[in-house]
VOLO-668682 format. One record per residue: residue number from 1; residue in three letters; chain; z, y, x of N, C-alpha, C in turn. Coordinates in Angstrom, 2 decimals. Last residue first. Example, Ala and Ser with C-alpha at 12.3 -4.5 7.8 and 13.67 -1.06 7.14 Angstrom:
residues 2
  doza  rovo  lumti      n_z      n_y      n_x     ca_z     ca_y     ca_x      c_z      c_y      c_x
     2   SER      A     7.08    -2.25    12.85     7.14    -1.06    13.67     7.87     0.03    12.90
     1   ALA      A     7.80    -5.69    13.19     7.80    -4.50    12.30     7.80    -3.30    13.20
***
This chain:
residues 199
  doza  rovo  lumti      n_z      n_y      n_x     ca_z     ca_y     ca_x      c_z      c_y      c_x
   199   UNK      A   151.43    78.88   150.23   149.57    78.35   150.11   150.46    77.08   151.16
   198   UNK      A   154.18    79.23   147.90   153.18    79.92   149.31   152.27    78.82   149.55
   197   UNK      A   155.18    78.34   145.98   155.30    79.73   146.08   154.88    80.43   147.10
   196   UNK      A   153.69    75.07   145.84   155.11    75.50   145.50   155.42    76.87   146.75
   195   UNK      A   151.08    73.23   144.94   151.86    74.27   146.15   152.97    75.31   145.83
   194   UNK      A   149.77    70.53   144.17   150.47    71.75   143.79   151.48    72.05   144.87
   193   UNK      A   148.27    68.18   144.78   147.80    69.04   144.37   147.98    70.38   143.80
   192   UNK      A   149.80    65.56   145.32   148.95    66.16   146.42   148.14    67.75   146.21
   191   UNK      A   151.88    65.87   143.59   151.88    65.55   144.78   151.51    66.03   146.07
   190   UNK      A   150.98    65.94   141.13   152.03    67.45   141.45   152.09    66.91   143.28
   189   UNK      A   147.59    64.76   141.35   148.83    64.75   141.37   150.33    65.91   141.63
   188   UNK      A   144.90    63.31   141.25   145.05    64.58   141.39   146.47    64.48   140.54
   187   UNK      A   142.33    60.97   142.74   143.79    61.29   141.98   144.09    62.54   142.74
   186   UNK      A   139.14    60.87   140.88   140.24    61.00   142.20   141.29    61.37   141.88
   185   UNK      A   138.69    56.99   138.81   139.08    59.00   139.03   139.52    59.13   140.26
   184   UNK      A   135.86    55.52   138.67   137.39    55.89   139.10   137.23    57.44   139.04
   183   UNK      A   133.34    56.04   135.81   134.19    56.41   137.19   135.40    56.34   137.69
   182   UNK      A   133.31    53.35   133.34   133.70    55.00   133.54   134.01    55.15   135.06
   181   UNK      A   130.81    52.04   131.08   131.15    52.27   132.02   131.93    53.83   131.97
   180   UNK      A   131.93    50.38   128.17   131.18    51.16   128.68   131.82    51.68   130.49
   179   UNK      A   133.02    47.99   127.38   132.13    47.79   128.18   131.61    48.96   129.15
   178   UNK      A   131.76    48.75   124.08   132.67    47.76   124.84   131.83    47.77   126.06
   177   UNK      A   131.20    52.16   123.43   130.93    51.06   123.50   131.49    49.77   124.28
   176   UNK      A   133.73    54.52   121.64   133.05    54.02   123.08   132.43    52.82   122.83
   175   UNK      A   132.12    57.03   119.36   133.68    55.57   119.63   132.78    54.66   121.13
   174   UNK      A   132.01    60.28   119.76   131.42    58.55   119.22   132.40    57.58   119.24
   173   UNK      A   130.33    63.28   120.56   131.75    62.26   120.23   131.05    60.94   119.86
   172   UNK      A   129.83    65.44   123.07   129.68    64.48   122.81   130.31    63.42   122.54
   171   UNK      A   129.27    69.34   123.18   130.49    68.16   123.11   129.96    66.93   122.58
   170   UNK      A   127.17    71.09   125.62   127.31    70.21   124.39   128.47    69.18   124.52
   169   UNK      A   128.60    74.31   126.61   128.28    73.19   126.39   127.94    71.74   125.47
   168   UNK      A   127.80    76.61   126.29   128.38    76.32   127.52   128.31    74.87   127.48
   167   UNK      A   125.70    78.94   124.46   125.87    77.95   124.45   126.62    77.13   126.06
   166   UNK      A   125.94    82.10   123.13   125.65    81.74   124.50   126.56    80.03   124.14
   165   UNK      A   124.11    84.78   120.95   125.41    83.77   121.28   125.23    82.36   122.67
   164   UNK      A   122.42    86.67   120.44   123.76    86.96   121.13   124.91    85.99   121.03
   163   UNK      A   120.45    85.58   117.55   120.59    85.64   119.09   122.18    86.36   119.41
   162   UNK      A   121.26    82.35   115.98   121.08    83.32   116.11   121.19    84.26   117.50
   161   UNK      A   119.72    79.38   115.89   121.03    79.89   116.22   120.82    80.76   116.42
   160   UNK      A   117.39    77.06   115.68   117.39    78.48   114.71   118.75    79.28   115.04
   159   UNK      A   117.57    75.03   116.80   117.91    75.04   115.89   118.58    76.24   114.99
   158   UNK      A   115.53    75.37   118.79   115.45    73.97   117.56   116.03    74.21   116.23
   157   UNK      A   116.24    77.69   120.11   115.15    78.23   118.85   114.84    76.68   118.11
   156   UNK      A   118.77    76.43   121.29   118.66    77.46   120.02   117.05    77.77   119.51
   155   UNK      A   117.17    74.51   122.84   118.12    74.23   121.70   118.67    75.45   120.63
   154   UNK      A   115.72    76.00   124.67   115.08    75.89   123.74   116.07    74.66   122.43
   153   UNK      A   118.00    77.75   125.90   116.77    78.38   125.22   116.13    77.48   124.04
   152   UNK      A   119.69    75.56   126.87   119.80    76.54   126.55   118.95    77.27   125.81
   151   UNK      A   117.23    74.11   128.57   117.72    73.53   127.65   118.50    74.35   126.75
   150   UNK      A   116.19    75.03   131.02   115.40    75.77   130.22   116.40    75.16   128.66
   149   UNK      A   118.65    74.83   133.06   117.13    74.97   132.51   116.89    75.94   131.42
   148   UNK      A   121.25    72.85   131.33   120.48    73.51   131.98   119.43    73.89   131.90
   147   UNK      A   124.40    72.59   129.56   123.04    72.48   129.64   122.19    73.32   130.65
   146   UNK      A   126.33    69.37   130.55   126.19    71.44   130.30   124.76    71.23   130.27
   145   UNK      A   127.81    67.63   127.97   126.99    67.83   128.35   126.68    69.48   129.10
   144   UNK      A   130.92    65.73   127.75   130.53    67.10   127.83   128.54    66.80   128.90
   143   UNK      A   132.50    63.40   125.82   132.13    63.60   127.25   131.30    64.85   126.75
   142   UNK      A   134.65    61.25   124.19   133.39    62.13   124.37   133.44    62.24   125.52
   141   UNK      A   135.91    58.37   121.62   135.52    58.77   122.95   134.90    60.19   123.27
   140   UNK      A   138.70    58.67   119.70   137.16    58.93   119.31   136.88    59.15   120.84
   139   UNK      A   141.30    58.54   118.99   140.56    57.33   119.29   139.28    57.30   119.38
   138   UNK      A   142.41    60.87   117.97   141.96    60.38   117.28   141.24    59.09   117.47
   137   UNK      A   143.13    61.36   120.82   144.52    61.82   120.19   144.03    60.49   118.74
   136   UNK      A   140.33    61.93   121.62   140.97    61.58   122.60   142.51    61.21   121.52
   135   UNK      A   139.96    65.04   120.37   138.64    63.67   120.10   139.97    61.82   120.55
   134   UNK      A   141.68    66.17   121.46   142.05    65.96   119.54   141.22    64.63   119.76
   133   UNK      A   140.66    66.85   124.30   141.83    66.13   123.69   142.10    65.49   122.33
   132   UNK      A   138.22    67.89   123.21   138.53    66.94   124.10   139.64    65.74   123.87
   131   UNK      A   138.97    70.29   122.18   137.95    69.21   121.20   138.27    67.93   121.62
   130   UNK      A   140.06    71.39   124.07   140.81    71.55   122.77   140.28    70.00   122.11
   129   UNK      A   138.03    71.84   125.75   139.27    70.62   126.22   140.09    70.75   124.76
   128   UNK      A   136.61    74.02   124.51   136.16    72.56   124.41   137.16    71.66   125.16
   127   UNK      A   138.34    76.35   124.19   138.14    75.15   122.87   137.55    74.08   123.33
   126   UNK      A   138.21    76.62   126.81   139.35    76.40   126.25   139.49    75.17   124.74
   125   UNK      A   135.55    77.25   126.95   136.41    76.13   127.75   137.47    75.68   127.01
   124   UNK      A   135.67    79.57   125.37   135.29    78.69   125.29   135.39    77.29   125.56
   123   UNK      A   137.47    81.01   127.10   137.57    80.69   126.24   137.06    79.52   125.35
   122   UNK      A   135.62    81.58   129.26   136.74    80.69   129.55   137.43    80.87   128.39
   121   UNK      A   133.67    83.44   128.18   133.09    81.81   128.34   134.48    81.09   129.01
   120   UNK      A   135.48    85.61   127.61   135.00    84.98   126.75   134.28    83.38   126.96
   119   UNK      A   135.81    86.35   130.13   136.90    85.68   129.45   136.35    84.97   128.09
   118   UNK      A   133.03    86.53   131.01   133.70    86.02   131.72   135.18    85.11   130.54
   117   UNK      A   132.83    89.31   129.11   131.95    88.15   129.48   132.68    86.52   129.79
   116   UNK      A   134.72    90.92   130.36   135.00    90.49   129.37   133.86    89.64   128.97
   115   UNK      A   135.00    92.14   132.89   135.37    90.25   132.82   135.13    90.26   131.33
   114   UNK      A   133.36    95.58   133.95   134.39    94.80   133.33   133.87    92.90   133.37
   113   UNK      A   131.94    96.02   136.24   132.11    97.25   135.43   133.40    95.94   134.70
   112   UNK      A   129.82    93.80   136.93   130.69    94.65   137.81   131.63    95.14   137.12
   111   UNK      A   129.32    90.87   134.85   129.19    92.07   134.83   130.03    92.86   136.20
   110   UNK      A   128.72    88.27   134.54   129.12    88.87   135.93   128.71    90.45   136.39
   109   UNK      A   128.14    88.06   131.68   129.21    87.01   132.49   129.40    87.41   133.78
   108   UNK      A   127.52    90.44   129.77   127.09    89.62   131.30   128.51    89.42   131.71
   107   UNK      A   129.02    90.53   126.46   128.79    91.16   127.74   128.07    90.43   128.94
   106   UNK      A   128.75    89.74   124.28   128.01    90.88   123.98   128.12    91.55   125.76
   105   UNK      A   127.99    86.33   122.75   128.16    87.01   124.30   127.74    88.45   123.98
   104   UNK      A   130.38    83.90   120.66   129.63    85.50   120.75   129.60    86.11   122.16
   103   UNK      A   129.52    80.71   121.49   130.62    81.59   121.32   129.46    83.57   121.43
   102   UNK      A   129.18    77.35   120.41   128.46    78.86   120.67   129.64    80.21   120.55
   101   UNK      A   129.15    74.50   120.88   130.55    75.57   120.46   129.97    76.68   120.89
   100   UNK      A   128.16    71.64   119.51   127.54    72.84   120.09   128.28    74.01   119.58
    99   UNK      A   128.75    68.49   119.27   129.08    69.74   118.54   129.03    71.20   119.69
    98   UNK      A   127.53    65.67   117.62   127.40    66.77   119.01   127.75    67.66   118.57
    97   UNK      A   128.36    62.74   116.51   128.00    63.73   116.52   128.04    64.68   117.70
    96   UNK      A   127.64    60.18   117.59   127.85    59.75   116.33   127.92    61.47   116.01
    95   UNK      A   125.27    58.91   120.05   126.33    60.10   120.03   126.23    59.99   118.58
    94   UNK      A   123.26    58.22   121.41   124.04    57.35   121.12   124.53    57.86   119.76
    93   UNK      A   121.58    60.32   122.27   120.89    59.39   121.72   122.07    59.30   120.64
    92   UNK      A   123.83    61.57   124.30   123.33    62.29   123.16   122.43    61.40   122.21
    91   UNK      A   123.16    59.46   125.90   124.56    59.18   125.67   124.45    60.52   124.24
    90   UNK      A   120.67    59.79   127.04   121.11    58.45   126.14   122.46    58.92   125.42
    89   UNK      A   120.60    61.84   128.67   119.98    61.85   127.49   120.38    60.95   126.46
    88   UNK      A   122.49    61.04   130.39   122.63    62.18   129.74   121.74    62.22   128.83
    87   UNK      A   122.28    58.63   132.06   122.59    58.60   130.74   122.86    59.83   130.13
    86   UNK      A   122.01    59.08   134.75   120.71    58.43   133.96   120.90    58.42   132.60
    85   UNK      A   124.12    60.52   135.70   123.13    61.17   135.55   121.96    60.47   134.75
    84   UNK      A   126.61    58.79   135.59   126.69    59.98   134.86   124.82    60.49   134.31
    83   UNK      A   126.55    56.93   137.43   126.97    56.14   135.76   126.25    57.57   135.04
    82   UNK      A   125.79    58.00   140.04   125.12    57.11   139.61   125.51    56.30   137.86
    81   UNK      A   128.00    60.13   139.56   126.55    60.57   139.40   125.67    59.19   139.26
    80   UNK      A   130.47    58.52   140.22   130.32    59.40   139.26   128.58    60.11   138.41
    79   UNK      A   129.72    57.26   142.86   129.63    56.75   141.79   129.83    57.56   140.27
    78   UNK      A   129.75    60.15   144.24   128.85    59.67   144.21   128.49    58.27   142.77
    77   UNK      A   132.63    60.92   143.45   131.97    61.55   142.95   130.25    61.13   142.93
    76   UNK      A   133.86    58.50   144.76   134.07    58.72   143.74   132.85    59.44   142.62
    75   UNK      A   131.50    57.58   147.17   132.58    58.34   146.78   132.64    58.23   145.80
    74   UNK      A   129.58    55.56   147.92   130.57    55.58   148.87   131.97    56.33   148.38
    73   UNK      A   127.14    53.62   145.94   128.27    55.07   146.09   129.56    54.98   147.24
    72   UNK      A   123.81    52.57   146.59   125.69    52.23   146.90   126.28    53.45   147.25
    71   UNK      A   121.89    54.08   146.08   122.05    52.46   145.84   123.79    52.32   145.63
    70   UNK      A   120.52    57.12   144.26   122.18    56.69   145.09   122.45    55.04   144.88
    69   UNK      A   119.20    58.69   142.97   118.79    57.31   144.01   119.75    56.80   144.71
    68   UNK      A   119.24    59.17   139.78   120.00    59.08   140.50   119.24    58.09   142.06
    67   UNK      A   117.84    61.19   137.21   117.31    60.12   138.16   118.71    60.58   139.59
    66   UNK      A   117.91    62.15   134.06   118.23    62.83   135.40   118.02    61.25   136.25
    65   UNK      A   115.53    63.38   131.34   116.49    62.32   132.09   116.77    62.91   133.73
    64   UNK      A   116.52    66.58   129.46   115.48    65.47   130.43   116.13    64.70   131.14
    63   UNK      A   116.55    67.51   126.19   117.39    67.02   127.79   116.61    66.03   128.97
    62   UNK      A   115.17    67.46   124.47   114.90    68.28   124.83   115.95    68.11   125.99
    61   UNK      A   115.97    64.80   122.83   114.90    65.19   123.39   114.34    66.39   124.21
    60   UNK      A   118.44    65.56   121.35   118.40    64.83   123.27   116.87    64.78   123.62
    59   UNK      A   117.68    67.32   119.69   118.30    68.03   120.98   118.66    66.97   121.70
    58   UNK      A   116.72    64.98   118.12   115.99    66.16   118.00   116.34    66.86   119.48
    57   UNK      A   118.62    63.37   117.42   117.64    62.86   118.63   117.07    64.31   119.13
    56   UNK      A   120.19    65.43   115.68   120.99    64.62   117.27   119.63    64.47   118.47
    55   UNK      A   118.24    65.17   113.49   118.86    66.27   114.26   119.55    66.26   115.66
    54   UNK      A   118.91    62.71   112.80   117.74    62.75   113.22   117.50    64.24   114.00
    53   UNK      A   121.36    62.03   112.42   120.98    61.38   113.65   119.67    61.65   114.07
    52   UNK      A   123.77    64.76   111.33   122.71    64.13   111.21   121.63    63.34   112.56
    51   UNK      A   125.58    66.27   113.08   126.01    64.54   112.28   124.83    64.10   111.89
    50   UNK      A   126.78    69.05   114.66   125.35    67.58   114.17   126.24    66.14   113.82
    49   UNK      A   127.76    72.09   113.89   128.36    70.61   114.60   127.27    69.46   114.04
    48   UNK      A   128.86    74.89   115.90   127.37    74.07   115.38   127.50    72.53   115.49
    47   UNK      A   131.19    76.58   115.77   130.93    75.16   116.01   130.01    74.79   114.95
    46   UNK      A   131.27    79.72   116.84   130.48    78.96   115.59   130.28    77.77   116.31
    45   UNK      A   133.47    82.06   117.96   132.91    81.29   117.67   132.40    81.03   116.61
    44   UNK      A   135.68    84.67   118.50   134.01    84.78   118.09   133.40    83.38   118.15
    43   UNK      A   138.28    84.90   118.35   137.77    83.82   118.42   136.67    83.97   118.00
    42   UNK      A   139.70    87.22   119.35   139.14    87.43   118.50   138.30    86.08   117.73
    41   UNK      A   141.78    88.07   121.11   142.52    87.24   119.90   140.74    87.37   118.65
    40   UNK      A   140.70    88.30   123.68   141.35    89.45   122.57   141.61    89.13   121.20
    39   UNK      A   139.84    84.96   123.85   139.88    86.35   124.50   139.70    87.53   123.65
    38   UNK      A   142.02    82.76   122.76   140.89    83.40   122.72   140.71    84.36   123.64
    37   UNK      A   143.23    79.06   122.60   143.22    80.93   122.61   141.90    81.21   123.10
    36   UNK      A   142.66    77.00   119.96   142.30    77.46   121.24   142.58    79.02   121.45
    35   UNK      A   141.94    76.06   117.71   143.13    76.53   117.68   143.12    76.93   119.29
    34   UNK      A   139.05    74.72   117.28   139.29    76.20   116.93   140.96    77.23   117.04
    33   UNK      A   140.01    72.38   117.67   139.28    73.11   118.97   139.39    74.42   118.42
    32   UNK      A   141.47    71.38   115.70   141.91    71.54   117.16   141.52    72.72   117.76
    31   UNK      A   139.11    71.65   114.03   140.21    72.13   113.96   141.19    72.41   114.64
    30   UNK      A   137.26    69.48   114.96   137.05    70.50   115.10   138.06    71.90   115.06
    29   UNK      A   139.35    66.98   114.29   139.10    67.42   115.87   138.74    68.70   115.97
    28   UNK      A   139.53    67.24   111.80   141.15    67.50   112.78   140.00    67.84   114.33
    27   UNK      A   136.86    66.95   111.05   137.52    68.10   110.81   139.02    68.35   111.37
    26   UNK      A   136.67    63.95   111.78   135.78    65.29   112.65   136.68    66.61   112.52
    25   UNK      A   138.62    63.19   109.97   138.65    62.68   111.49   138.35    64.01   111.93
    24   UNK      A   137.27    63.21   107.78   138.46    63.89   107.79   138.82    63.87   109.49
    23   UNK      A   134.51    62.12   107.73   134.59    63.41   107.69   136.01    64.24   107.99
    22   UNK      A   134.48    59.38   110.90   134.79    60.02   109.44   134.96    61.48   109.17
    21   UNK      A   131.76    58.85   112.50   133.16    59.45   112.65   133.50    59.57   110.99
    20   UNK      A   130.07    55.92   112.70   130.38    57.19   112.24   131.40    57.59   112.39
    19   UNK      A   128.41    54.07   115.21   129.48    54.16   114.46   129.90    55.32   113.93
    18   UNK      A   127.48    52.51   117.66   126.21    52.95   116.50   127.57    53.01   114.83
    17   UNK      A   128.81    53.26   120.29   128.57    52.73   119.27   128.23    52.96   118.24
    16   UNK      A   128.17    54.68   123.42   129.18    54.68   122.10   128.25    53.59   121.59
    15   UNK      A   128.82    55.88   126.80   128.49    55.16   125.97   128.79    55.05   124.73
    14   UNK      A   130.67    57.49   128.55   129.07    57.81   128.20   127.98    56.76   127.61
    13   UNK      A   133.15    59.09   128.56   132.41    57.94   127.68   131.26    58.53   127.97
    12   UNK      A   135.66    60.64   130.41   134.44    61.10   130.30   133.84    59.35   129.94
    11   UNK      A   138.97    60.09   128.99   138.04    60.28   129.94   136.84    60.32   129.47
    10   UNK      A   142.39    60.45   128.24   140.89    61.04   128.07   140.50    61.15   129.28
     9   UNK      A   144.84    59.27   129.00   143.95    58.48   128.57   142.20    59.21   128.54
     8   UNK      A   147.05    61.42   129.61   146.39    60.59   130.98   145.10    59.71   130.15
     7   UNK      A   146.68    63.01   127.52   146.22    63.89   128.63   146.22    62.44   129.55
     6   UNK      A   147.43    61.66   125.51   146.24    61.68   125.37   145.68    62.26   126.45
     5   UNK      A   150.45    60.91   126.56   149.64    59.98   126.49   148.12    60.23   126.30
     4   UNK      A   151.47    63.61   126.26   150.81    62.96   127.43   150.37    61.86   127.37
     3   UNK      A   151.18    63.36   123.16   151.16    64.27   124.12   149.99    64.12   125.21
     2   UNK      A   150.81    59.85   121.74   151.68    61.12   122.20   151.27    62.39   123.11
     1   UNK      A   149.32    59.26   118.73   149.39    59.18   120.18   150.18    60.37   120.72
***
């Protein structure tokens, strides 16, 4: 797949199919993601990556369902939350693997004194549109879980992850289910959305 072809095709799946990734597959995607810049070229990561399904249920159990009361979405972003929020647990259910990109935190993310916190969790980012795309390039659907709460905490002591590392988000791969639902997108264009050398 080309380029831009994987940047207009990837979108947020929140459905899959009871379908394995292959081992050579996973490892281009993860491989991607680790080609991501870094902050001070140091790439302090550990892609904690689940394939086992009983390990998977393990950390969607600890996601609590989200309840939408939204009858009729008026916005994008409203229909976005009525597909998005009831299936965050499910869609980790589904999920053929999850890959939990822990990156090394030795500073506060809103430290005064120095960003290096900061650059480090936009690093992170970095690898996870890395993952995104490759997932996306390979025909493999995902979508991003953040975690909240208390979910953070108690997915590392599930799964024993050592301390000083800070979890941003769970990556969720699979092959989409027929059918599955996805949000219009709002369109975001060099059009309407870039300002050329003054505001």
């Amino acid at each position: 797949m080309e380029f831009y072809e994987v940047i207009e095709k990837r979108r947020s799946i929140r459905e899959f199919q009871d379908k394995p990734i292959a081992r050579d597959v996973l490892e281009r995607i993860l491989n991607a993601g680790l080609k991501a810049p870094s902050s001070n070229h140091q790439r302090q990561w550990e892609l904690l990556t689940l394939t086992d399904k009983e390990v998977i249920l393990s950390v969607a159990k600890i996601v609590k369902p989200y309840y939408c009361r939204i009858a009729e979405p008026k916005t994008p972003q409203q229909e976005m939350f009525k597909i998005a929020y009831p299936l965050q647990r499910k869609m980790i259910e589904e999920a053929a693997v999850v890959v939990l990109p822990y990156f090394k935190c030795k500073y506060d993310l809103k430290s005064e004194t120095n960003n290096y916190g900061l650059m480090d969790f936009a690093a992170a980012w970095a690898l996870v549109e890395n993952l995104l795309l490759a997932a996306t390039a390979e025909g493999v659907a995902s979508v991003v879980h953040f975690p909240v709460k208390k979910e953070p905490e108690q997915i590392k002591a599930l799964l024993q992850v050592s301390d000083g590392y800070m979890l941003p988000a769970l990556v969720i791969l699979g092959y989409a289910k027929e059918g599955a639902l996805v949000p219009r997108q709002v369109p975001a264009t060099v059009e309407n959305k870039v300002r050329w050398n003054k505001w």
